[in-house]
C-alpha positions, 0 to 999 in steps of 0.5 A: 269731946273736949280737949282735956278728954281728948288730951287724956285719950290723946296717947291710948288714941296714938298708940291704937293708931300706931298699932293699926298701922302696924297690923296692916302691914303683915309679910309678904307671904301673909296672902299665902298664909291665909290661903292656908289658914293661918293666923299670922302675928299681924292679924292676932298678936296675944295680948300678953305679947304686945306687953312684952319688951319690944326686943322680946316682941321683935323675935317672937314676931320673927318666930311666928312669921317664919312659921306662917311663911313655912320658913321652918320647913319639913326635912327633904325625904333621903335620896335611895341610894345607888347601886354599888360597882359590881367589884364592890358588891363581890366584897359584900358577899365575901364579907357576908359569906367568906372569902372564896377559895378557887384555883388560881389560874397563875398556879394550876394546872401549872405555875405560868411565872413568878406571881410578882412579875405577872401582877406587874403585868396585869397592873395597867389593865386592872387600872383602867378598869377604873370602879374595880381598881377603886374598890380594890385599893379601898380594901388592900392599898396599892401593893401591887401583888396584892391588888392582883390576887384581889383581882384574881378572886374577884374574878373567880366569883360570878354575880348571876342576874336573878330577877332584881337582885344576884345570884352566887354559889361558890366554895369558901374557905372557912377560918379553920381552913376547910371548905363550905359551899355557900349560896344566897343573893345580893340586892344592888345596893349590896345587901346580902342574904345567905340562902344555905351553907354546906360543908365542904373540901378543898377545890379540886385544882387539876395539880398533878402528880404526887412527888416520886410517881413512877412513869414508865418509860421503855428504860424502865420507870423513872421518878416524875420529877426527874424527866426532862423535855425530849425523854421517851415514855410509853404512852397510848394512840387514837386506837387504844396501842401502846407506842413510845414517845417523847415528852412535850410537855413537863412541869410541876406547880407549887401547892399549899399546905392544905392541899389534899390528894386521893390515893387510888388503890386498885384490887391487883395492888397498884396504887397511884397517889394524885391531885383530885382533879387529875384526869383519867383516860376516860373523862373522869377525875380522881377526886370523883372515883369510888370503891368498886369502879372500873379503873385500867382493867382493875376495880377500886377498893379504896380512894381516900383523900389525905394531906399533901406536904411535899410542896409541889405536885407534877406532870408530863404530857407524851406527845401525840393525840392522847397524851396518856401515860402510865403512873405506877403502872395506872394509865391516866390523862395529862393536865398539860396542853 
């Protein structure tokens, strides 16, 4: 070769040379690539890329490394998520099949205190319950009374364990005020499933007395929200005998609007109005008594549900061990300890 020839050939030679030793130099994870059959840019660079700028090439270059050292890697999969506190999955359900409409223990059988002076009481211990107090003040703030009745509610609605998920069946109040019996299931990530909905009436809260009842007493009857602590009324012992004695136990409770009462009408005339769940002597509640049954030596010929606006019902409890006593002239049970 002469030297004109090798001058001519000098620059494709440097070139040829320079791009040699730029192929053999191929990343770091070029032997990962071939073990997985990749081509990287320092094995086969296309030749109309080779003939593009070199600020063009550089980034090309950077491209095509990054995919072969898996530098743009698929996206991780999405954790599963957590399951929920149990306060927060009562939540769920409540949004799912409405709020629950229980009888609140401040208020029935009897109202126990000022509901404000008892949330005030309650605060420290809902707060160190510390996944139930977060839940709760997500939903309410942190009013203080309205922290409690949220935590009351929650605890009127029991999750029952059912397989892997939970179980609930409770009364609901609806918008418009009335009842619905709801049942269903929730997972523990909160997903909530309504297995059926039926139409249903308020609870039945054992609260008392209609106002103006008449209790008989050896003085003759008096209103029920006229006596007083110590007052003697006639009541019945172990053995069934009418005995006078004095009164442990009074009280009366506020109620709401929607609450109902059962007039009881027997077939000799009496009538006794009271809260569906007001005992009788025998076990039963008056909200459960029907046309035809036996009550007090008479027979029912009517027990119907209606409004109640007189805004508080009443009790009295003789003492001794029945606690019995006659309501215009109906022998009924007490719902006071």
């Amino acid at each position: 070769m002469n030297q004109s020839a090798s001058r001519r050939r000098g620059p494709t030679l440097l070139m040829a040379r320079g791009q040699s030793k730029r192929r053999t130099a191929a990343p770091a994870c070029s032997a990962s690539s071939r073990s997985r059959g990749v081509d990287t840019w320092a094995v086969r660079e296309p030749l109309a890329i080779a003939r593009r700028p070199r600020g063009v090439r550089l980034i090309l270059a950077v491209a095509l490394a990054l995919t072969a050292c898996g530098g743009f890697a698929a996206a991780s999969p999405t954790p599963a998520p957590s399951p929920l506190p149990a306060a927060e999955l009562k939540y769920r359900v409540m949004d799912a099949a409405g709020r629950i409409w229980f009888c609140d223990p401040d208020f029935y059988p009897l109202a126990r205190n000022d509901e404000y002076l008892l949330a005030k009481q309650k605060l420290p211990e809902i707060q160190r319950d510390a996944p139930t107090y977060a839940a709760i003040t997500a939903r309410v703030g942190t009013d203080e009374l309205a922290v409690y009745r949220d935590w009351k509610a929650l605890n009127a609605l029991a999750l029952q364990p059912v397989n892997d998920v939970f179980g609930f069946a409770y009364l609901a109040q609806k918008t418009d005020k009335t009842g619905e019996r709801v049942d269903g299931r929730v997972t523990a990530v909160g997903r909530v499933t309504v297995l059926s909905r039926t139409a249903s009436g308020a609870p039945n809260c054992p609260i008392c007395l209609a106002l103006g009842t008449r209790i008989a007493t050896p003085s003759g009857d008096v209103a029920v929200q006229d006596l007083r602590l110590g007052d003697v009324v006639w009541t019945i012992d172990a053995a069934g005998a009418r005995l006078a004695a004095p009164l442990s136990a009074i009280g009366s409770t506020p109620v709401p609007p929607t609450h109902e009462v059962v007039r009881v009408v027997l077939d000799d005339g009496r009538v006794v109005v009271a809260s569906p769940g007001h005992p009788t002597t025998d076990g039963r509640q008056v909200g459960d008594l029907h046309v035809g049954d036996a009550l007090d030596g008479g027979r029912i010929v009517s027990a119907e549900r209606e409004p109640y606006s007189a805004g508080f019902t009443f009790d009295v409890r003789p003492a001794g061990v029945s606690g019995a006593y006659w309501a215009n002239g109906v022998l009924l049970g007490s719902t006071l300890p």
